[in-house]
Legacy VTK file of the C-alpha trace (Angstrom):
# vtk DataFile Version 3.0
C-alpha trace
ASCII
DATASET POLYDATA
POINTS 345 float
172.285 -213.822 -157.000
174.879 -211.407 -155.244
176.438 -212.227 -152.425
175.024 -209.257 -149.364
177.001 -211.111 -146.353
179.710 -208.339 -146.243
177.372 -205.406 -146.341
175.447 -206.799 -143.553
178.744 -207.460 -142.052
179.966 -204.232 -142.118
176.372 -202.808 -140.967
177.416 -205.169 -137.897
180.711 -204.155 -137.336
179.550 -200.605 -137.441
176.907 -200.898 -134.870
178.874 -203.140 -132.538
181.294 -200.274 -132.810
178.651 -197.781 -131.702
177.312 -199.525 -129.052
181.493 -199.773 -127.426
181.949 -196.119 -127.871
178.667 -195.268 -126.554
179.179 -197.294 -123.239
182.553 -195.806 -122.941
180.994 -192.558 -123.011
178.503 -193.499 -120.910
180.670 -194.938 -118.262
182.515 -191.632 -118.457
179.772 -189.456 -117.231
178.532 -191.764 -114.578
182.017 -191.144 -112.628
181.500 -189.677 -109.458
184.126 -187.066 -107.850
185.336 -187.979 -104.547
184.893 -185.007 -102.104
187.309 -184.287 -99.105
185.130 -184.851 -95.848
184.307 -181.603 -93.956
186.145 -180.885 -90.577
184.746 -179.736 -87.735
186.918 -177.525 -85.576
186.444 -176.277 -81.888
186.399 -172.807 -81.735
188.241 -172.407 -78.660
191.443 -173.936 -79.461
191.417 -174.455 -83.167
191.555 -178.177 -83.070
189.031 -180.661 -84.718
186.097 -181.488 -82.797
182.649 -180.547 -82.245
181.042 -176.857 -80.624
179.131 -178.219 -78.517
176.836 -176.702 -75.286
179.191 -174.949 -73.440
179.580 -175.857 -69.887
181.370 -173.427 -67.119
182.274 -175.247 -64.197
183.857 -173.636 -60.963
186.496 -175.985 -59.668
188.495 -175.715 -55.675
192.082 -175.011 -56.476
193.649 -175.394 -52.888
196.452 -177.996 -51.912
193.553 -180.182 -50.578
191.854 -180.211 -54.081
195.084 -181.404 -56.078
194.676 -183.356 -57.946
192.068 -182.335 -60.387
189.866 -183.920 -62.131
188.910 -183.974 -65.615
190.940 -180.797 -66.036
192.434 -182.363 -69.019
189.339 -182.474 -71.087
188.692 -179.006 -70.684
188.804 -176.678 -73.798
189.860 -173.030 -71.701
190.863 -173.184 -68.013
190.670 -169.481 -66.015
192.739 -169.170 -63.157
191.245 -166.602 -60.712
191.413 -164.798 -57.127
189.446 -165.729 -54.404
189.432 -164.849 -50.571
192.632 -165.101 -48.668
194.540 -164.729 -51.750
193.949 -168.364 -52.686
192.765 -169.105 -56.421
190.452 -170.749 -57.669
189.690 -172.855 -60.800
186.886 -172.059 -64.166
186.676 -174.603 -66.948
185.136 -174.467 -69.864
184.058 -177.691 -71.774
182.493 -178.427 -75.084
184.259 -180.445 -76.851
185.250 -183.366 -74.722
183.280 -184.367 -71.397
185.134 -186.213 -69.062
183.545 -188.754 -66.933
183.981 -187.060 -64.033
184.991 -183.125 -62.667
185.941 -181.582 -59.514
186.325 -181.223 -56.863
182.804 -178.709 -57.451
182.823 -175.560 -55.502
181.001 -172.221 -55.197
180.486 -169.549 -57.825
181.907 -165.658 -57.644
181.086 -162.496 -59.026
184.010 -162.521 -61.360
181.812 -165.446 -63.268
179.640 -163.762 -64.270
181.784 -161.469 -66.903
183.964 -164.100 -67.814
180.549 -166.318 -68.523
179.003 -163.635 -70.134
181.971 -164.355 -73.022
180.676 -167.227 -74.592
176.709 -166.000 -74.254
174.225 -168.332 -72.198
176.024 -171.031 -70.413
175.306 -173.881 -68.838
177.069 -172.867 -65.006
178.186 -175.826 -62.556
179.104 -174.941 -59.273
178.196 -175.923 -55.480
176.440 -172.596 -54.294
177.569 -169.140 -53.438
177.527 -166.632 -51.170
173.968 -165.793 -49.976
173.689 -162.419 -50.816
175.568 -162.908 -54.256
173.400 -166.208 -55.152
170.268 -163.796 -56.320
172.646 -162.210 -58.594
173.876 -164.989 -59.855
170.307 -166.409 -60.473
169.518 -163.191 -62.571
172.326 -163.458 -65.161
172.240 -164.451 -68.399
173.127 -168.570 -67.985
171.626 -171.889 -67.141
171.935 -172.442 -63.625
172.827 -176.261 -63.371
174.308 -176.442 -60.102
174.276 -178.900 -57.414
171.146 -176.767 -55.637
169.110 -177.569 -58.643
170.427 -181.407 -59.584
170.119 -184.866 -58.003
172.805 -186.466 -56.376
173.389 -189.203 -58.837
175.011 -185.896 -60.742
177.061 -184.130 -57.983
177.534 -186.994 -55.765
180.642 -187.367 -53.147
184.024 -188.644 -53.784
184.609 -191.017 -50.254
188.563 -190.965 -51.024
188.022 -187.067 -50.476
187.319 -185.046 -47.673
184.992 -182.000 -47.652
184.696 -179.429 -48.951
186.936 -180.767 -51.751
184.612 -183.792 -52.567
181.799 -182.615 -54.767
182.638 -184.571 -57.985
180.654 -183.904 -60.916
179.035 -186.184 -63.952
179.302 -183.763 -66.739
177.343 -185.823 -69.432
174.507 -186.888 -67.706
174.087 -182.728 -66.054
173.870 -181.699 -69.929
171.968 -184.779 -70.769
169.148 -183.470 -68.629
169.542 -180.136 -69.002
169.237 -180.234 -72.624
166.175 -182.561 -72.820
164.426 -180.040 -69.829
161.996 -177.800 -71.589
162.704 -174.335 -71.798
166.440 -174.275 -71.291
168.602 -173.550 -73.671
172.789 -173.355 -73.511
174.902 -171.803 -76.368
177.194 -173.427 -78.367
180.999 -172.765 -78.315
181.753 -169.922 -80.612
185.053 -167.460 -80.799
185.466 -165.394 -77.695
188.476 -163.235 -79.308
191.319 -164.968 -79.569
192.579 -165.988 -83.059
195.129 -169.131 -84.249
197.923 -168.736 -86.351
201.871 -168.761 -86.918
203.890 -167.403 -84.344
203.992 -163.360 -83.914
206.984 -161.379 -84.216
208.464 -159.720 -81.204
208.834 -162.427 -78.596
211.561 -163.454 -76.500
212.388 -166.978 -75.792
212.304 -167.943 -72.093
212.326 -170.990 -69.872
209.291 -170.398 -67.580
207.587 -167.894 -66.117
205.785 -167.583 -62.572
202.102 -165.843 -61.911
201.498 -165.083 -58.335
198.429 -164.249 -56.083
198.760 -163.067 -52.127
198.358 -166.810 -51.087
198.935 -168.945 -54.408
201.490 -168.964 -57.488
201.735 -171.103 -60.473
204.711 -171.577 -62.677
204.984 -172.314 -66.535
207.671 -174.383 -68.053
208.159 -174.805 -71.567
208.734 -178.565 -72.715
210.575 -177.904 -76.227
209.387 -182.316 -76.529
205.417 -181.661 -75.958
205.611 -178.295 -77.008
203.687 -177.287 -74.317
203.894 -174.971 -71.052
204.113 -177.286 -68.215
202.254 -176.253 -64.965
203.404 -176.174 -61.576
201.233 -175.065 -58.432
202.623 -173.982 -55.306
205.771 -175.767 -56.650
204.623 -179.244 -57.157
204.151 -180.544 -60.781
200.226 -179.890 -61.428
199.026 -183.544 -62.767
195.287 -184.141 -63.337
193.547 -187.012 -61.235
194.053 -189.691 -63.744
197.976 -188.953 -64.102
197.648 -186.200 -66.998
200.476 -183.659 -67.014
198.326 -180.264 -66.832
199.377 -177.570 -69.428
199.074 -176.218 -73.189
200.164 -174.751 -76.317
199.065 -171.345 -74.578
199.403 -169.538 -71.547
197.720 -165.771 -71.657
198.564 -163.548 -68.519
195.810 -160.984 -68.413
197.077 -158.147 -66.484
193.489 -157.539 -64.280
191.803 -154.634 -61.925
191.382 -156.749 -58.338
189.673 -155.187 -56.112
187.656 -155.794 -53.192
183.799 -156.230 -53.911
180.554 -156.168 -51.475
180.501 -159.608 -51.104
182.726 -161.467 -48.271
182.552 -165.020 -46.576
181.247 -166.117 -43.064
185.118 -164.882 -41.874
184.727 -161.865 -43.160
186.707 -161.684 -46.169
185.907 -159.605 -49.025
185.586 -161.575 -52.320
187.924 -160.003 -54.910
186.541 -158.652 -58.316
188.767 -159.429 -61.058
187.858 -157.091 -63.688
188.097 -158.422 -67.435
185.893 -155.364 -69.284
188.095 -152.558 -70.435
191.807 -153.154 -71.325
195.128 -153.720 -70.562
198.166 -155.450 -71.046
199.699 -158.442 -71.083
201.373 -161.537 -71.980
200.809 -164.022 -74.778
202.902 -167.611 -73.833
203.567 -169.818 -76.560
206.558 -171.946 -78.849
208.973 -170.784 -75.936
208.473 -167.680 -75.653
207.005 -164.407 -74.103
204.900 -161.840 -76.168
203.447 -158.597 -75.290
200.165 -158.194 -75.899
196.951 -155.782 -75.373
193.743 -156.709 -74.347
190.742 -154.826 -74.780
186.620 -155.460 -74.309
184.301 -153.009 -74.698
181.365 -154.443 -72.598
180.612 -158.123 -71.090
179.311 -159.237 -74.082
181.350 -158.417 -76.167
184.833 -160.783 -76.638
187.917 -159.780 -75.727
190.677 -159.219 -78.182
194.042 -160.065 -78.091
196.539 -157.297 -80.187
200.026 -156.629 -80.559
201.660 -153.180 -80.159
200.421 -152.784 -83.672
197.133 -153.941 -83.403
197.750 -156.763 -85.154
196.622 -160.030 -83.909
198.151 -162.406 -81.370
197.601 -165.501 -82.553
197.820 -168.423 -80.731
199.010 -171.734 -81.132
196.087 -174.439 -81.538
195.135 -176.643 -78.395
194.161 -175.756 -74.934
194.022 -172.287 -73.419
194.865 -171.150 -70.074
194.235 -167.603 -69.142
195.777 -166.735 -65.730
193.850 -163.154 -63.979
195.996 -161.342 -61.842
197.292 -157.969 -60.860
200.900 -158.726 -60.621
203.766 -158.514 -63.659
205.062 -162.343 -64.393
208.563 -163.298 -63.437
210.309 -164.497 -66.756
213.163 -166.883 -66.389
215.528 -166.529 -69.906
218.210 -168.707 -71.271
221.297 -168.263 -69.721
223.677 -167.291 -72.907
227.168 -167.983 -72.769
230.296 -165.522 -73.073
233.071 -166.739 -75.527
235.693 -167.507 -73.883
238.681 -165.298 -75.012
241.476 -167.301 -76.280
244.989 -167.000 -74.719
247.852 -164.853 -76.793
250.757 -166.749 -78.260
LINES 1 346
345 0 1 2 3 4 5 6 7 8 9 10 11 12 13 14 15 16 17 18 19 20 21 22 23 24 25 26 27 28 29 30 31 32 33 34 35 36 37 38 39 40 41 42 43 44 45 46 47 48 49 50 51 52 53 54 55 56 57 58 59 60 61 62 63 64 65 66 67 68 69 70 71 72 73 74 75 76 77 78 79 80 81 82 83 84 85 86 87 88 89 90 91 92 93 94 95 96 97 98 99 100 101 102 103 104 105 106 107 108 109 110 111 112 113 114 115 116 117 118 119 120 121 122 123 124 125 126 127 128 129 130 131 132 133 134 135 136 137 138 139 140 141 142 143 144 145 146 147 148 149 150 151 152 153 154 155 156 157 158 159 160 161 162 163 164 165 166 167 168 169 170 171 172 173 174 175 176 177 178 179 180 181 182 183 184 185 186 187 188 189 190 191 192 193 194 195 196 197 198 199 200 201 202 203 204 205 206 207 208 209 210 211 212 213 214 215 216 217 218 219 220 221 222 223 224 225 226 227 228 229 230 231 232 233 234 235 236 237 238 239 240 241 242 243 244 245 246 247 248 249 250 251 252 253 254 255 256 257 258 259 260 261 262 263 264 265 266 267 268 269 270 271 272 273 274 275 276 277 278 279 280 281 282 283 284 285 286 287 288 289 290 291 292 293 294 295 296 297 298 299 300 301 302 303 304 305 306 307 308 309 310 311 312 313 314 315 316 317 318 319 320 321 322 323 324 325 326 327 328 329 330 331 332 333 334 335 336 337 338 339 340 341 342 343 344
């Protein structure tokens, strides 16, 4: 008889073979590919984070309203005229909601083409002007404010005094709002301005001061937060909860202000800062002052921001501040020193 234990061996060896190199190959296709997770970023200031419904809230911006709250959250922050020359504050949130905002106060007609930049908003403010307040009602946003909302939303600060005590709970006023049939707010999307490396053309300064007949804020780079620090009326501007107020960016849009029909109970003609159109101005950012040109065709339509050769001012990521007025910045530069000439021998 002949001996068939190393064929069937070998048929063994084979096959155990086969299965190995088919399992390799099998464990070969079954690998997965990891994928780098998708970032979200804000429109408005380039940073990572959610668009969310964008809320415009009008905020007092007298001594008695300092200090702010929940001005740190915001995503844009307009500083505008008012009667008397004073200012007043509009932020812009939908990224980040802060517990609380104020002090709340009353809406202008300069909202109303500054709103009209980020399509149908979601507008927070303590009333208006009588005659104005119809207006207001027609345009294009959500009116959310305190007229139309419960006090457990825009209840009463008792360490505050009025009118500067209107505080404001941002996520439970969008909460409802949302969930209330038929109303609809826009999410954050571009309004014109576009991030990126640092334009050519600059100059490097140490601050530089915006004034209004009765107000004035000043900017002040910090080279260690890299970041314009604000001053109003001369005092360091810090937020309620001990925030240093500031950003990345500072734009000075050089504005039409005129006198409108509307006026207070004194008889004070609400301004009308004019942002359809263009102009010129002043793009803040890395230390330095650049001139730039702004131009917007119509309300809905978002403004640009261009250098002298239409290219485009980009700005730095993080928070913007866009400061409306009708009067040139003062620039404070570096002081450069003179070599001192050395003394013949």
């Amino acid at each position: 008889m002949k001996n068939r234990t190393p064929k069937f061996l070998a048929i063994g060896v084979a096959a155990t073979s086969l299965l190995f190199l088919t399992g390799c190959g099998s464990s070969a296709t079954t690998t997965t590919k990891k994928t780098a997770p998708v970032i979200t970023t804000n429109a408005l200031t380039g940073l990572p984070g959610i668009n969310g419904p964008v809320l415009f809230v009008k905020i007092d911006d007298t001594r008695a309203a300092h200090p702010q709250i929940g001005l740190d959250s915001a995503d844009v922050i307009y500083i505008e005229q008012v009667e008397g020359g004073l200012t007043r504050i509009a932020a812009v949130f939908s990224n980040k909601l802060p517990a609380k905002i104020g002090p709340i106060r009353s809406a202008r007609i300069s909202d109303i083409d500054l709103m009209a930049n980020y399509g149908r908003v979601g507008m927070a403010y303590s009333g208006a002007q009588s005659k104005f307040l119809p207006v207001l009602r027609a345009a294009n946003i959500e009116n959310i404010g305190a007229d139309t909302e419960p006090a457990s939303i825009y209840s009463r600060d008792p360490a505050r005094t009025a009118p500067t005590d209107m505080v404001l709970n941002p996520k439970a006023l969008l909460n409802k709002s949302i969930n209330v049939e038929n109303r609809k707010i826009a999410t954050a999307k571009s309004v014109g301005w576009s991030f990126g490396p640092l334009p050519l053309g600059g100059k490097t300064i140490k601050s530089a001061e915006m004034k209004w007949p009765a107000a004035k804020y000043k900017a002040v780079w910090s080279s260690a937060t890299q970041k314009w620090k604000m001053y109003y009326n001369g005092v360091l501007d810090v937020a309620a909860n001990g925030a240093q107020l500031g950003s990345p960016a500072l734009l000075i849009q050089i504005v039409s202000i005129t006198p409108s029909i509307y006026h207070d109970k004194l008889g004070s003609f609400t301004p009308f800062s004019n942002t359809v159109g263009s102009g010129v101005g002043y793009l803040l950012r890395d230390g330095q002052e650049i001139p730039v040109f702004w131009n917007r065709v119509s309300a809905t339509v978002p403004t640009t921001w261009t250098l002298k050769d239409g290219s485009p001012a980009y700005l730095p990521v993080g928070q913007v501040w866009v400061a409306l007025t009708d009067q040139q910045p003062t620039f404070v530069f570096p002081i450069t020193s003179t070599p001192t000439p050395s003394a013949s021998k």
